[in-house]
KEVOGU-140278 format. One record per residue (C-alpha): x, y, z. Coordinates in steps of 0.25 Angstrom, whole numbers, padded with zeros to 4 digits, always signed. Layout:
% residues N
XYZ;...
This chain:
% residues 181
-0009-0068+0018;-0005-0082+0017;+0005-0087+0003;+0005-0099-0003;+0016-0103+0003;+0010-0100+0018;+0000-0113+0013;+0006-0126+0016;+0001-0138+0011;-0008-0146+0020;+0001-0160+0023;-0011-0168+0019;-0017-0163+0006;-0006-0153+0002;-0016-0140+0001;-0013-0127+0005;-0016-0124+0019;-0014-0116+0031;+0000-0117+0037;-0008-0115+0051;-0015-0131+0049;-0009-0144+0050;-0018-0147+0038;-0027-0139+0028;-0041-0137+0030;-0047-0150+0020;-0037-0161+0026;-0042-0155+0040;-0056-0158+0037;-0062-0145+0038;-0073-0141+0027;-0068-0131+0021;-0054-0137+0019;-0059-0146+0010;-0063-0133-0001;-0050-0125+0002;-0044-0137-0003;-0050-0139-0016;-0049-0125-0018;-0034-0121-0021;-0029-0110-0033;-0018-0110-0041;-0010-0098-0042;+0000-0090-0050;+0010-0081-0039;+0006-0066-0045;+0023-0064-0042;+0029-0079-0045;+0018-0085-0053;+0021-0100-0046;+0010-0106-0045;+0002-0110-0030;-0010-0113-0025;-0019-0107-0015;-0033-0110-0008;-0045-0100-0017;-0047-0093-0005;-0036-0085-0006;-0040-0081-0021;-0053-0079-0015;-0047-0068-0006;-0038-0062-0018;-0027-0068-0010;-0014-0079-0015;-0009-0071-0026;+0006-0074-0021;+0013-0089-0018;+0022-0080-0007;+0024-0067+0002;+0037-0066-0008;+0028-0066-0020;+0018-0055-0014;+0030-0046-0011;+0039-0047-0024;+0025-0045-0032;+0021-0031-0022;+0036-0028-0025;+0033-0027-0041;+0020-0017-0036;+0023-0005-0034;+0017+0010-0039;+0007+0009-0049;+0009-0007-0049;+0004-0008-0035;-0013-0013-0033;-0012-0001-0024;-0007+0009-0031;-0017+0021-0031;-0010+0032-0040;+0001+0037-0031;+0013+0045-0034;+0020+0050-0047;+0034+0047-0046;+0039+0059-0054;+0032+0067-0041;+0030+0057-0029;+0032+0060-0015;+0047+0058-0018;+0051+0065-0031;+0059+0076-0034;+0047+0086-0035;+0044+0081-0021;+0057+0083-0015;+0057+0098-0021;+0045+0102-0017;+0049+0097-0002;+0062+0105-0003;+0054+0118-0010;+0044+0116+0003;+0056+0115+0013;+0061+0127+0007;+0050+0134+0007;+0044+0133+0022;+0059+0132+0025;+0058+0118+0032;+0046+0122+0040;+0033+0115+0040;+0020+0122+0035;+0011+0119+0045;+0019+0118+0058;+0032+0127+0055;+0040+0116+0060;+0055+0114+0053;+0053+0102+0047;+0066+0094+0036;+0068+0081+0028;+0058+0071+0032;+0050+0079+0041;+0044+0087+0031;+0032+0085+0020;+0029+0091+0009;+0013+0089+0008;+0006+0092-0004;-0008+0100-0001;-0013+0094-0014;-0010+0080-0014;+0001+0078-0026;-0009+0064-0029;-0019+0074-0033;-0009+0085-0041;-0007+0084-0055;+0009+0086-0057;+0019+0087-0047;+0021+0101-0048;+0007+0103-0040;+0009+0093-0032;+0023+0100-0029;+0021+0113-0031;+0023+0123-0018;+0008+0125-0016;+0004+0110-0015;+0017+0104-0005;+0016+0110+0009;+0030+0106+0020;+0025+0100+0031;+0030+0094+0045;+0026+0077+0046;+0017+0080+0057;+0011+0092+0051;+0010+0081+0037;+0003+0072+0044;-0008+0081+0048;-0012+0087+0037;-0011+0074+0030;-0021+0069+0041;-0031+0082+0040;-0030+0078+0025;-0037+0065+0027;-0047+0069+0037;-0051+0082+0028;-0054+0072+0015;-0060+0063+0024;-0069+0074+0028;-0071+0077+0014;-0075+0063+0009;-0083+0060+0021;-0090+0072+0026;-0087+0083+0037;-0094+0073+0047;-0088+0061+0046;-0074+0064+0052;
């Protein structure tokens, strides 16, 4: 994506243009150069607020909100959790992936199969094993189902990953029909 400051002025007129051409397109005499360069915005920086001017297309496309890459990435900086466009609900702090009731139910699931995973019986410690959640804990009302000893299972990486994977092909199904995969 090009900034305002990838558009150098054209030595000629002093319009934005490519930095690929000597010139821009209405002092080179093409035909659609000459409506480009009549048609040039005003904008605020959504990060700095200076002030800079870019060609319509790129409102047109939703696009030249920033004067600079440094702009875009201090402003993505400030969005984070439910800040972000993208966030879609995500985790709870007070029991996220990495919180204290996580970390006891992983050392209560340890204990319990005594290192061992649940699937493949293979010893597994520290990184290596995964605590997976039979119900997902996006869809558990409280940590202490989303927790608790009948939803967490200890499982090897390898085995993780295919349950995980039989996971998405079994809603897939579902949403789909038998048929389809």
């Amino acid at each position: 994506m090009k900034y305002q400051k990838d558009f150098q002025p054209c030595p000629k007129c002093g319009t934005p243009m490519s930095t690929y051409s000597k010139t821009c397109a209405a002092c080179a005499g093409k035909g659609r150069g000459s409506l480009v360069r009549k048609k040039l915005v005003k904008i605020k920086c959504k990060n700095c607020k200076a002030n800079f001017v870019i060609p319509v297309w790129r409102t047109k496309q939703n696009r030249g909100y920033f004067c600079s890459r440094e702009c875009v990435n201090e402003y993505q900086k400030t969005l984070r959790g439910v800040k972000s466009p993208r966030w879609k609900g995500g985790t709870n702090k007070r029991y996220g992936s990495r919180s204290t009731a996580w970390k006891v139910a992983k050392l209560w699931a340890m204990e319990r199969e005594n290192g061992k995973c649940q699937k493949c019986k293979k010893k597994v410690q520290g990184y290596d094993a995964i605590i997976h959640h039979i119900k997902p804990y996006s869809d558990c009302k409280n940590y202490i189902e989303s927790f608790g000893p009948k939803n967490i299972l200890l499982l090897c990486r390898s085995c993780h990953a295919k349950i995980e994977h039989l996971g998405r092909i079994r809603n897939k199904k579902q949403q789909y029909g038998k048929g389809v995969i």
